[in-house]
C-alpha positions in Angstrom: -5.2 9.4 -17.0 -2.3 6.8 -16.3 0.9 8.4 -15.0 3.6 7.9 -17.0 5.4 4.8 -17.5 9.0 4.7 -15.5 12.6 4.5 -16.8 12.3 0.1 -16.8 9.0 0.4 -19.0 6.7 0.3 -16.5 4.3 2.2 -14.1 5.7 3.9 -10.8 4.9 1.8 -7.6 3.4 3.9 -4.6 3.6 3.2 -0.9 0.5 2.1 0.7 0.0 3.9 3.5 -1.2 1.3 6.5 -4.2 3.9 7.9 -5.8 3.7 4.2 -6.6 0.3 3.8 -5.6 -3.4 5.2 -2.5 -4.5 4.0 -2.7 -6.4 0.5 -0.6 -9.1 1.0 -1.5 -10.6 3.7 -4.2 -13.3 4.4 -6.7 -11.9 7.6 -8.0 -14.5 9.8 -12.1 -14.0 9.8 -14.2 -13.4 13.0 -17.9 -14.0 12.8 -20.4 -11.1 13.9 -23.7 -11.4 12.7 -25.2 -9.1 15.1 -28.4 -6.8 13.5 -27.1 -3.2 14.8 -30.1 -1.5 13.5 -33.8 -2.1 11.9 -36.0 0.0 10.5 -39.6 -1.2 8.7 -37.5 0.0 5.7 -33.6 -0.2 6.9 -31.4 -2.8 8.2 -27.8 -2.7 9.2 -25.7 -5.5 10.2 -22.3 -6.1 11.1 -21.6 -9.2 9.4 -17.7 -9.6 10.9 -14.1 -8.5 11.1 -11.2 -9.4 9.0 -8.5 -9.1 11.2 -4.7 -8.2 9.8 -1.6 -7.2 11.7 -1.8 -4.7 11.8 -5.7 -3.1 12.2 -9.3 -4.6 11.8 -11.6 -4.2 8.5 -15.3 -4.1 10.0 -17.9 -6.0 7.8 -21.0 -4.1 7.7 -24.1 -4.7 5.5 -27.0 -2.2 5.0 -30.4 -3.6 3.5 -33.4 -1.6 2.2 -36.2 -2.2 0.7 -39.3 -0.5 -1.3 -42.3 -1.4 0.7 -44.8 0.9 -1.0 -42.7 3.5 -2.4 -43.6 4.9 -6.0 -41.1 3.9 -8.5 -39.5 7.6 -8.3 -39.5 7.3 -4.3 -37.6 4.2 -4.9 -35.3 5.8 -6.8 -34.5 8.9 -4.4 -34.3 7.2 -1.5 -31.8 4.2 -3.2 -29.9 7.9 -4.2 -29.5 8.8 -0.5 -28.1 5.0 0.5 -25.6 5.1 -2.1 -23.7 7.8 -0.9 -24.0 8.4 2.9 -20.9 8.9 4.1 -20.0 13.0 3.2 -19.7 15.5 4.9 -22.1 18.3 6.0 -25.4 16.7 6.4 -26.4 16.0 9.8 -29.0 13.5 8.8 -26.4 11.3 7.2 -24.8 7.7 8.1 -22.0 8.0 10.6 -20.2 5.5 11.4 -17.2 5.2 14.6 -15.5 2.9 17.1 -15.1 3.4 21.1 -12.2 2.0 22.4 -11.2 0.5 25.7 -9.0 2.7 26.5 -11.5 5.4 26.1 -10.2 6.9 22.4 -13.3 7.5 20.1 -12.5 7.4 16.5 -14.9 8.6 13.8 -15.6 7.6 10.2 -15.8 11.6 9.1 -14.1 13.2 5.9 -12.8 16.3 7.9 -11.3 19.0 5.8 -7.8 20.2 5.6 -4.5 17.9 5.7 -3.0 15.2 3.8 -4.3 11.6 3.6 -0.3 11.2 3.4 0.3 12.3 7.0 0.1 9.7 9.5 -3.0 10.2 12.2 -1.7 11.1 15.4 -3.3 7.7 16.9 -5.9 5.8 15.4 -7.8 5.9 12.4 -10.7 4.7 11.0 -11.4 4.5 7.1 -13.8 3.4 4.6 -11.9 0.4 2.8 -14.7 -0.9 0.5 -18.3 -0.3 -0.4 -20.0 -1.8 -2.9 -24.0 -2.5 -3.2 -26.6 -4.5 -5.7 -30.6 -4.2 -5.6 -33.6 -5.0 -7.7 -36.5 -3.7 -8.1 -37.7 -4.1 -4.9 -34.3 -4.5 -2.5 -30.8 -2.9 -2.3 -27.8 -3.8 -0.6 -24.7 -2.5 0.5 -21.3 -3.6 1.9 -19.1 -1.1 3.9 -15.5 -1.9 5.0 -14.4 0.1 8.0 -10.6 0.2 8.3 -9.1 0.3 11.6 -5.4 0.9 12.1 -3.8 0.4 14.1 -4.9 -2.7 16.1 -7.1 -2.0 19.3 -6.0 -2.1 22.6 -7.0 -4.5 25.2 -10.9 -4.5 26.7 -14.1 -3.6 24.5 -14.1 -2.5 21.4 -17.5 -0.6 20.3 -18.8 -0.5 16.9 -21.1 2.4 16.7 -23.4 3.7 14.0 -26.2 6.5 14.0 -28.1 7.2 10.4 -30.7 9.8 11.7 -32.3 10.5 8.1 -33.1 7.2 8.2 -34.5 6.9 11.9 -31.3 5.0 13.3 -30.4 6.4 16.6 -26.8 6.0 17.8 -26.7 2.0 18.4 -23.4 0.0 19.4 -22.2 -3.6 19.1 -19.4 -4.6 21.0 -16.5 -6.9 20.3 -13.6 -8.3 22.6 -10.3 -6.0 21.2 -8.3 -8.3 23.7 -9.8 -11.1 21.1 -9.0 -9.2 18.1 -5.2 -8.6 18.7 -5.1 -12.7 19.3 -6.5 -13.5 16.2 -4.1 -11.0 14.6 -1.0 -13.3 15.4 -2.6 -16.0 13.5 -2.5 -13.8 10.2 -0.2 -15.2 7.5 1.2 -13.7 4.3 0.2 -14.7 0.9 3.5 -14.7 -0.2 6.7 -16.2 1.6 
């Protein structure tokens, strides 16, 4: 249900909150990845790139899958369990984090308790996007990995572990000294 429309006639504005998602009016300047972080006979993941804004970085991550020689109702239960990875509570799920130079880890966790209102104490990492499309035979999915603020200086770690799937924690790396240049370079999309 909408909420209601304001005194002028039309819907309330709300404030984004920067550690939600990447700001919406401003154009990101791309970096190329295309580094395979993990592959399975069955499972792939790659990260693909970063869209880097002024304020943080959205990670580009793809995860492939295919049938092989499941059963049609394999198929389906397995393509269940790579739709929805991300909760909490199940140790054999995706997880997804970044290491920092500076030596802060950040995770990709839905903790409980608190507001999504209150500001993270440092960093924080969110999912921004995911979407997917398969066939019969193939399914893929597109994660965005939010984070704000912008890195520090030194490596920057992208790390992933999906044990129900037979991914061990694996780790790409990425120059954060790189990433805060390409964020001056980020324009608005209006003036």
């Amino acid at each position: 249900m909408d909420p209601p429309p304001d005194e002028s006639g039309g819907f309330p504005t709300t404030e984004q909150m920067p550690w939600w998602r990447p700001p919406e009016d401003e154009l990101p300047v791309f970096l190329s990845v295309g580094e395979r972080m993990a592959v399975t006979p069955r499972v792939a993941v790659v990260l693909t790139g970063a869209r880097v804004f002024r304020s943080g970085v959205e990670f580009r991550l793809e995860r492939h899958f295919r049938r092989g020689d499941l059963t049609q109702r394999e198929w389906q239960l397995e393509q269940w369990g790579f739709h929805g990875p991300l909760g909490p509570g199940d140790p054999g799920r995706l997880r997804y984090g970044v290491a920092l130079g500076d030596g802060e880890k950040v995770l990709l966790d839905f903790p409980g308790g608190g507001s999504p209102f209150d500001e993270p104490p440092l960093r924080s990492l969110t999912q921004s996007d995911q979407t997917g499309s398969g066939s019969a035979d193939y399914y893929r999915s597109y994660d965005g990995l939010w984070l704000w603020p912008l890195p520090p200086e030194g490596p920057l770690e992208v790390v992933l572990e999906w044990p129900e799937q037979g991914i061990p924690e694996t780790r790409a790396v990425l120059d954060g000294g790189r990433l805060r240049e390409l964020a001056a370079g980020v324009t608005s999309i209006w003036d």
